[in-house]
LUMLO-198102 format. One record per residue (C-alpha): chain; x, y, z; residue in one letter. Coordinates in nm, 3 decimals. Layout:
% residues N
A/X/Y/Z/a;
...
END
This chain:
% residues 299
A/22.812/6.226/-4.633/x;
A/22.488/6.188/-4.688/x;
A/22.290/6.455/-4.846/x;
A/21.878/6.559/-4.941/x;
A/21.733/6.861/-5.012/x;
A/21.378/6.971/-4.910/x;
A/21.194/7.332/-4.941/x;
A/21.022/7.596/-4.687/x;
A/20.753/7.814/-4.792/x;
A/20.787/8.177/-4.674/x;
A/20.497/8.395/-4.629/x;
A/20.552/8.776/-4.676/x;
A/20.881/9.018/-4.730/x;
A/21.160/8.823/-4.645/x;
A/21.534/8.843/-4.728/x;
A/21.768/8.559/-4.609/x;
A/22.057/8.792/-4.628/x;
A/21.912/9.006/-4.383/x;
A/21.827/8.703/-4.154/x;
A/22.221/8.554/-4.213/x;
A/22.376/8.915/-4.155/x;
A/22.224/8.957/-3.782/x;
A/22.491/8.920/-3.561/x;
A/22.479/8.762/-3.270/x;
A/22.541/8.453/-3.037/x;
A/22.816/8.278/-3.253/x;
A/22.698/8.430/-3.586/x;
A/22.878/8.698/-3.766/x;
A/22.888/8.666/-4.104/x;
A/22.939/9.060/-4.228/x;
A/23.010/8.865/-4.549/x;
A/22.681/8.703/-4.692/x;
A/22.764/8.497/-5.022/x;
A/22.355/8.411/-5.096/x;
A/22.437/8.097/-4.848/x;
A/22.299/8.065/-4.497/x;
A/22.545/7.798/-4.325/x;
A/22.412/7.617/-4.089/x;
A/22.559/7.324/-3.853/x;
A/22.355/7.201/-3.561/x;
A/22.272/6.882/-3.328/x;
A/21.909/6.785/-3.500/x;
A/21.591/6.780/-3.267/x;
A/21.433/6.621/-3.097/x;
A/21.679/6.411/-2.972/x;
A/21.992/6.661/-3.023/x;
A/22.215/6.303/-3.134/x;
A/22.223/6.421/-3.539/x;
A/22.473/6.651/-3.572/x;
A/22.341/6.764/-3.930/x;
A/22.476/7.089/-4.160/x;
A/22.247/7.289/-4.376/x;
A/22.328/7.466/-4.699/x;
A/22.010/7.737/-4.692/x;
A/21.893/7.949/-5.043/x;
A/21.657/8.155/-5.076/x;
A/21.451/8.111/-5.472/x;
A/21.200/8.367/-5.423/x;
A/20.899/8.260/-5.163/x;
A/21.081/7.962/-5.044/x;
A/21.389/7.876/-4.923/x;
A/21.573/7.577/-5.081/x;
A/21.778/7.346/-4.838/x;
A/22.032/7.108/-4.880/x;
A/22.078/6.880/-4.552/x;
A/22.371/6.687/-4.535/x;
A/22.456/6.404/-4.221/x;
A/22.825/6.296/-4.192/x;
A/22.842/5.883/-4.272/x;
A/22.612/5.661/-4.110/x;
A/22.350/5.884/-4.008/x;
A/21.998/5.821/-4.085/x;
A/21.814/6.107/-4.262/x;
A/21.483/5.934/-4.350/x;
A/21.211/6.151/-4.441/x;
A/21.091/6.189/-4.085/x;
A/21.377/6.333/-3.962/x;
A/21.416/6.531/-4.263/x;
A/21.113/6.698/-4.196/x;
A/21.235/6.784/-3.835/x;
A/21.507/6.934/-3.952/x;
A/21.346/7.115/-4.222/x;
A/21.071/7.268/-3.951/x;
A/21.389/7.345/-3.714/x;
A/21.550/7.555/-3.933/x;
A/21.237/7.766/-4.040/x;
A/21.213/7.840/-3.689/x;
A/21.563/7.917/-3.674/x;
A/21.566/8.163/-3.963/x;
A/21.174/8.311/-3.841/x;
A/21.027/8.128/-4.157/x;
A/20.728/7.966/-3.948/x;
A/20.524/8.302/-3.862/x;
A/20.297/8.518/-4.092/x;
A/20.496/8.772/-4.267/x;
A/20.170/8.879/-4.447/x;
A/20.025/8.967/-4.092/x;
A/20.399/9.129/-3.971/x;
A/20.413/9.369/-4.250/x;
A/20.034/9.468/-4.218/x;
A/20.101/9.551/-3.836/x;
A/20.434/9.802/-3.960/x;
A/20.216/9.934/-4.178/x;
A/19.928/10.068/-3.975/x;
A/20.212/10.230/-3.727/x;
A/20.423/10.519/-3.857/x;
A/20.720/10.454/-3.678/x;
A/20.681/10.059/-3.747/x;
A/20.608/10.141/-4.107/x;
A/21.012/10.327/-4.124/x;
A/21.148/10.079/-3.941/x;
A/20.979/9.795/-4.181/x;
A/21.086/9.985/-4.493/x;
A/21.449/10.003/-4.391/x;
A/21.482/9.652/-4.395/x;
A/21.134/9.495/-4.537/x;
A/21.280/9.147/-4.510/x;
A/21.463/9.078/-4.211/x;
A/21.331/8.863/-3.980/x;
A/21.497/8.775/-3.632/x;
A/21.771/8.486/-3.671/x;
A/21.752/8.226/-3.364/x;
A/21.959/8.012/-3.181/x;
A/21.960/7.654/-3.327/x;
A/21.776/7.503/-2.992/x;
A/21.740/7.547/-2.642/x;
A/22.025/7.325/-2.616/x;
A/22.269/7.521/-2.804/x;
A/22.188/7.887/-2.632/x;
A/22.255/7.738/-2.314/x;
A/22.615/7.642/-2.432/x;
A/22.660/7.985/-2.601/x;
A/22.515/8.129/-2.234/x;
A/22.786/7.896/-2.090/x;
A/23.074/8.025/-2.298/x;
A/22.997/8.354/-2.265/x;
A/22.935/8.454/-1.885/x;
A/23.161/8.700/-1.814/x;
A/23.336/8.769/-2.157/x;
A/23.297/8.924/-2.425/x;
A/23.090/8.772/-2.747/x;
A/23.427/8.824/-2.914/x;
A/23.588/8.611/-2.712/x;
A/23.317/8.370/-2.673/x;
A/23.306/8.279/-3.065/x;
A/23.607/8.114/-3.087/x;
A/23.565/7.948/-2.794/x;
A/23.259/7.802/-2.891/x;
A/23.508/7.691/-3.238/x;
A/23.698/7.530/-3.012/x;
A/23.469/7.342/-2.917/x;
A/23.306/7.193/-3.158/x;
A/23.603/7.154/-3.294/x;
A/23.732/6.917/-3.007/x;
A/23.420/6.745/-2.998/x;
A/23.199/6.826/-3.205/x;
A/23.129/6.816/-3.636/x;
A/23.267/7.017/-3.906/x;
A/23.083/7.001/-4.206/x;
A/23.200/7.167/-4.540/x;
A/22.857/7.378/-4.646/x;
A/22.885/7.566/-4.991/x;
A/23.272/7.551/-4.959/x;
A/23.327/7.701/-4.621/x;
A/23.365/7.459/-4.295/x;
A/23.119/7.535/-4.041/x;
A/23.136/7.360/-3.714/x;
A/22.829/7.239/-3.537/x;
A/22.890/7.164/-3.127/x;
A/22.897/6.844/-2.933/x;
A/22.572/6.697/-2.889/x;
A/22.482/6.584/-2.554/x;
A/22.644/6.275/-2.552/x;
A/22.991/6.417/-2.635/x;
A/22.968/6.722/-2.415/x;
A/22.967/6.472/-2.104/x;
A/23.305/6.378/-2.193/x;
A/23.445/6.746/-2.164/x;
A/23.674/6.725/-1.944/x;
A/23.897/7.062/-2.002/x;
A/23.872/7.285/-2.302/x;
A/24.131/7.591/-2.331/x;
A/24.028/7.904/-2.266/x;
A/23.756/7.807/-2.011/x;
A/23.730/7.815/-1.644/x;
A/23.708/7.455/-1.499/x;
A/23.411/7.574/-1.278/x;
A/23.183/7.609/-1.606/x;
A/23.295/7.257/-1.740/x;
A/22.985/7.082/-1.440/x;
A/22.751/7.335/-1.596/x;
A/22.789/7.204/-1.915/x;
A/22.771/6.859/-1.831/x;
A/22.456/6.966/-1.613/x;
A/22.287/7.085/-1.929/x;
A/22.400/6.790/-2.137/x;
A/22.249/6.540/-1.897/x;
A/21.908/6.769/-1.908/x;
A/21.876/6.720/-2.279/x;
A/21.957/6.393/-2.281/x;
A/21.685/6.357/-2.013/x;
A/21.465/6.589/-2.280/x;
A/21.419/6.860/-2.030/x;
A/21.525/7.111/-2.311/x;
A/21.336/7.010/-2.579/x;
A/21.255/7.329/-2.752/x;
A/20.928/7.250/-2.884/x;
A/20.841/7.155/-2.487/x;
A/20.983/7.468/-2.372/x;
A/20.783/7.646/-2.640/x;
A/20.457/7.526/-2.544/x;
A/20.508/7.655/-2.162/x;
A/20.414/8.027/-2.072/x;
A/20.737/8.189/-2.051/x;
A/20.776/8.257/-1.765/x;
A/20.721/7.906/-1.638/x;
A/20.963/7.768/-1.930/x;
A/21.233/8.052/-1.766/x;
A/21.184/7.954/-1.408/x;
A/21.263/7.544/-1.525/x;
A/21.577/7.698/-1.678/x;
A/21.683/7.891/-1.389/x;
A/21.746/7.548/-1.215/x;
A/22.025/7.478/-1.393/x;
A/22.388/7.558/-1.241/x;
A/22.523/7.933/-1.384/x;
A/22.181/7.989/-1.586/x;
A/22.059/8.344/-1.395/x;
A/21.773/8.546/-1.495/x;
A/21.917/8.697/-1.822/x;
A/22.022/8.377/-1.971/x;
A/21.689/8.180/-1.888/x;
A/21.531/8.531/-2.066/x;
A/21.808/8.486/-2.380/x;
A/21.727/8.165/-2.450/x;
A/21.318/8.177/-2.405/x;
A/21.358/8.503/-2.648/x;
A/21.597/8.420/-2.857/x;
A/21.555/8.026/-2.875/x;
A/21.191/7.894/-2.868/x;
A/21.088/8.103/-3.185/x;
A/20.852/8.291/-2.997/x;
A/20.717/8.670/-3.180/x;
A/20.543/8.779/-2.938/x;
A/20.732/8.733/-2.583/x;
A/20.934/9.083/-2.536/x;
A/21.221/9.134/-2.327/x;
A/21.183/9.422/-2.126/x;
A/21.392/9.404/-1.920/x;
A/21.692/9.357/-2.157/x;
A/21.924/9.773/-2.166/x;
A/21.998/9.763/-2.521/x;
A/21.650/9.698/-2.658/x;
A/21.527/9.957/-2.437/x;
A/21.737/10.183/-2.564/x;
A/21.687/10.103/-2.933/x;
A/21.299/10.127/-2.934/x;
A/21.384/10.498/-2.735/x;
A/21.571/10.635/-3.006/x;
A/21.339/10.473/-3.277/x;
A/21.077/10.645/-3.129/x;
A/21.257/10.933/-3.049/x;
A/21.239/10.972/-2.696/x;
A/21.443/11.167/-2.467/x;
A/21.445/10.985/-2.174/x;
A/21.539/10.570/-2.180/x;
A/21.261/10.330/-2.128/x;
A/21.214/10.099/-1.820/x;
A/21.030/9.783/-1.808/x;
A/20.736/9.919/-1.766/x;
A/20.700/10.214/-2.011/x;
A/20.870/9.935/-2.263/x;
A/20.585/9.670/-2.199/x;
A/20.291/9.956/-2.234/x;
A/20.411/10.080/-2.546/x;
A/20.423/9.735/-2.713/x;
A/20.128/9.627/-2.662/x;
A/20.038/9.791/-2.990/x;
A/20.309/9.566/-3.150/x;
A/20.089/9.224/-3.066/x;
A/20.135/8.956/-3.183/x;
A/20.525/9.057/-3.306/x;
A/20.658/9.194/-2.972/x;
A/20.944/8.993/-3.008/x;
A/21.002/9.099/-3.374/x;
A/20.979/9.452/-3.335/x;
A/21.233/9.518/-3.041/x;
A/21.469/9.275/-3.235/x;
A/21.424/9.487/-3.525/x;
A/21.452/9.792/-3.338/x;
A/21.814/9.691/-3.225/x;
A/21.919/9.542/-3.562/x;
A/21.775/9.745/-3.811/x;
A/21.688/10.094/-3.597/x;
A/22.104/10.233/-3.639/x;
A/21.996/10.258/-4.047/x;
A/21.759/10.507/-3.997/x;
A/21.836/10.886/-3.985/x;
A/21.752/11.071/-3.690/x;
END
């Protein structure tokens, strides 16, 4: 393999631990070793399949890239990776501004100190959440991880980060020739090749995607095969590396900014959206926090 190392400057609290632990999607690492593991096809182009050691020394977090034998990992492309991951791990927003926010609101303020570094972990790219949405429908995430294992292990890379193997999934390219993997209903095998042949086309480049008001960037994801309303939400949320796009509509963050604020009756939409306005700009952070940190606090 080849391998290089490069650094990301972090503003404000932050704990990588607390970013690595966040379950959800494919991650669950209840066992964090001071490594974030990371295996992923590389923007723009989604053809690098490329696996990232990540360390945190203090402000900055310390990566080591490697690409499996003939890839090219000139210092362009390093840097693309490099500014991937920070959005990945919520490294490319002002923490100094975040924690200034929790501290003017009470409740924000508990909720900060619980946890005063954890940051929302992403999904690696567009690309990649609309896989995950893929394996998922209509199963549980339990079920879904090893069937996203499965395949990247049929067709994807499996790099050896820090000791452990971590498997990174097909990029485009080799998701076209899926043509049965176990576990999943033929019907979803089309969608996948449907979303391979829109990022080859660049139609999910994440930094595109990112630049278009969300709702606009949802409806363009909608018009993919199997991708409904709540997917085209998941991956604009928890994808682009937005911190200020909330989603209200979403039962479970509803209910977790309720019983952080301690409120009898559950949120809607509505009441949700009102009440965050005060969170601007780190709508997105909050409500993530809310779900993944609010359980630690006493009632």
């Amino acid at each position: 393999m080849t391998t290089r190392t490069t650094t990301i400057p972090v503003s404000g609290p932050y704990d990588l631990g607390e970013v690595a632990r966040m379950g959800f999607g494919h991650r669950d690492e209840a066992d964090v070793d001071g490594v974030m593991r990371l295996a992923f096809c590389a923007e723009p182009d989604l053809a690098l399949p490329v696996g990232v050691e990540v360390r945190q020394q203090g402000a900055a977090l310390d990566l080591t890239v490697h690409v499996a034998e003939g890839g090219d990992l000139d210092d362009a492309r390093l840097a693309a990776v490099a500014a991937q991951v920070a959005r990945v791990v919520s490294a490319d927003h002002d923490g100094v501004a975040y924690a200034a926010l929790c501290a003017a609101d009470p409740v924000l303020a508990r909720l900060h100190a619980a946890a005063p570094g954890f940051r929302p972990a992403l999904f690696h790219s567009a690309y990649e959440a609309l896989v995950w949405a893929v394996l998922s429908a209509r199963r549980s995430r339990a079920q879904a991880i090893p069937l996203r294992l499965r395949l990247g292990e049929q067709l994807g890379t499996t790099f050896t980060l820090a000791g452990r193997p971590t498997v990174a999934v097909p990029t485009p390219a080799r998701l076209r020739e899926l043509t049965a993997l176990p576990g999943l209903p033929a019907d979803r095998v089309p969608r996948l090749h449907a979303i391979a042949e829109a990022a080859a086309e660049g139609r999910l480049d994440t930094g595109r995607l990112r630049a278009l008001p969300p709702e606009e960037a949802a409806a363009e994801l909608r018009r993919l095969p199997g991708i409904g309303p709540f997917y085209a939400t998941l991956v604009v949320v928890r994808a682009l590396g937005h911190a200020d796009v909330p989603a209200t509509e979403e039962s479970h963050g509803q209910q977790a900014v309720a019983r952080l604020y301690g409120l009898d009756a559950a949120l809607d939409a509505d009441a949700l959206a009102r009440l965050a306005q005060s969170w601007r700009p780190f709508r997105t952070w909050v409500q993530v926090a809310a779900r993944a940190v609010g359980d630690r606090l006493p009632a």
